[in-house]
N, C-alpha and C positions, 0 to 999 in steps of 0.2 A: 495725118492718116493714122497714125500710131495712135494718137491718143482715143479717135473715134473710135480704132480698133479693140483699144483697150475698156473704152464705155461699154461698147455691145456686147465682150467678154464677161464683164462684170455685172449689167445685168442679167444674161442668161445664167449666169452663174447663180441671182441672189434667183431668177426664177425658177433653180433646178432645186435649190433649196428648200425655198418655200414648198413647192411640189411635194420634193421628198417627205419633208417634214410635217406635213398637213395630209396623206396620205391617209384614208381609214377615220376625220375627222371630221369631214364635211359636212353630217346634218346633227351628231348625236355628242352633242356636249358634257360625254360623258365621262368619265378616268374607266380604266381598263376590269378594274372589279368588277362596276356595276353593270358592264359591257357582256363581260362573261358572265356572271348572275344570270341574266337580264338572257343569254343566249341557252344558259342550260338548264334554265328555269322554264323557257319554249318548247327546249328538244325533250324535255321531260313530260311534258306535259301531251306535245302532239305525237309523240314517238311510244307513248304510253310506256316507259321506262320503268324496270324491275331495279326492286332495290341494288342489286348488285349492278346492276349499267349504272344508276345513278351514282352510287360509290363510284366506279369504274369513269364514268362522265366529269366527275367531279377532280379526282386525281387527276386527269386529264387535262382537265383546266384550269386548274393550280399548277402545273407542270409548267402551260404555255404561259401563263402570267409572269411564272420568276423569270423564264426567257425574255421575255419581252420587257420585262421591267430592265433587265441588266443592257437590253440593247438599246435602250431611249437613253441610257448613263451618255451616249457619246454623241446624240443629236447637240447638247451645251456644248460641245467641248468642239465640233465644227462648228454649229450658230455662232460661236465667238472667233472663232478661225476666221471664217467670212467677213463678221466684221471688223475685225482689226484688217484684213486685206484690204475691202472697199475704205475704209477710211485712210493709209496709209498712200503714200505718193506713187507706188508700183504694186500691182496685183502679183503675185508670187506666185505662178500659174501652174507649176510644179507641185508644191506646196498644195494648194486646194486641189487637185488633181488626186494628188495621193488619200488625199483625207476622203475625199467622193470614193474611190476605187475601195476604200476598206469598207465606208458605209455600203458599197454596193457587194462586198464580200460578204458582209453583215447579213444583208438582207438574204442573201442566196442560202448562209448555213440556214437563217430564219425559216424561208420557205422551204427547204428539204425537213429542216424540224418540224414545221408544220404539217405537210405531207405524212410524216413517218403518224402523229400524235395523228392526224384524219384517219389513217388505215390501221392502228390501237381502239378509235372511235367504233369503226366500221366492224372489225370481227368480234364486238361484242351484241353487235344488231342482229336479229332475227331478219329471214329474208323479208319478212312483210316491211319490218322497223326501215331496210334498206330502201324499200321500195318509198315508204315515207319521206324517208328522209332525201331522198332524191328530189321526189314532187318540193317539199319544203327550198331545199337549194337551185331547182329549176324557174320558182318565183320570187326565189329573192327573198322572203320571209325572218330572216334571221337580222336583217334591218342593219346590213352589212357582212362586210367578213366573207360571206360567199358568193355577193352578188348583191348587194345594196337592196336598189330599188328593181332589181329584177335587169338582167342584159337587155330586152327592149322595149323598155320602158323610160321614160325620163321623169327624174325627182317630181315630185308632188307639187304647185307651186306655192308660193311663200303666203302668209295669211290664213283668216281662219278659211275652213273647209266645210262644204254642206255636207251633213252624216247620209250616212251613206258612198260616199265617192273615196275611190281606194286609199288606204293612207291614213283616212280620217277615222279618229278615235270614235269607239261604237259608243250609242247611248245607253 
């Protein structure tokens, strides 16, 4: 009974991991630059941005890169927690418990940082720019980060796509 106990433990455990850590990675095989690039090269463009938001935009998004760069430092450092646990003869349930609760301290300063750096975002927008940039987040457009593929809608499926059909790259 113990040991079964201990299996079902240790899986949900590697699958809270994997979750955690594959979070924000699902379709766009990309590193974090080109993510943010790639987001404020969008907002600049449909939000018809003035030099000073774009400066303004940009600092912003350098701000959350160094964030985020120093928070992924400690995804290796439980990734290996985890696996010396599952490979070792007793899972140390305290132990990875603690390492999960600071990843999830982690994430929470993350999202209040986040939040703070969206409303820095926000009171550089002209009402119209706001009104955009809502539509923009209410479809998902930003090809994550606010909303992926849009809240009801589900991913694009896998293969090539006929132009035209949402998703798929214009000719």
């Amino acid at each position: 009974m113990l040991k079964k106990t201990l299996i079902i433990i240790a899986i949900v455990a590697a699958g809270a991991a994997v979750a955690l850590f594959s979070a924000g990675r699902r379709h766009h095989p990309i590193n974090m630059e080109q993510r943010t690039s790639f987001i404020l090269k969008k907002l600049s463009g449909e939000l018809q941005l003035d030099e000073a938001q774009k400066k303004a935009a940009e600092k912003i998004g350098a701000e959350i890169m160094e964030k985020m760069k120093a928070g992924r430092q400690d995804e290796g450092e439980i990734t290996k927690a985890l696996a010396e646990q599952v490979s070792g003869d007793k899972i140390d349930q305290d132990k990875l418990n603690k390492l999960l609760d600071n990843k999830r301290k982690g994430m929470d300063e993350m999202r209040k940082f986040l939040i703070s750096k969206l409303a820095e975002f926000h009171a550089v927008l002209t009402k119209e720019q706001r009104v955009k940039f809502a539509a923009i987040v209410k479809e998902g457009k930003l090809g994550g980060g606010f909303g992926g593929h849009g809240r009801n809608e589900p991913p694009p499926p896998p293969g090539p796509q006929v132009s035209g059909e949402k998703g798929s790259p214009a000719k």
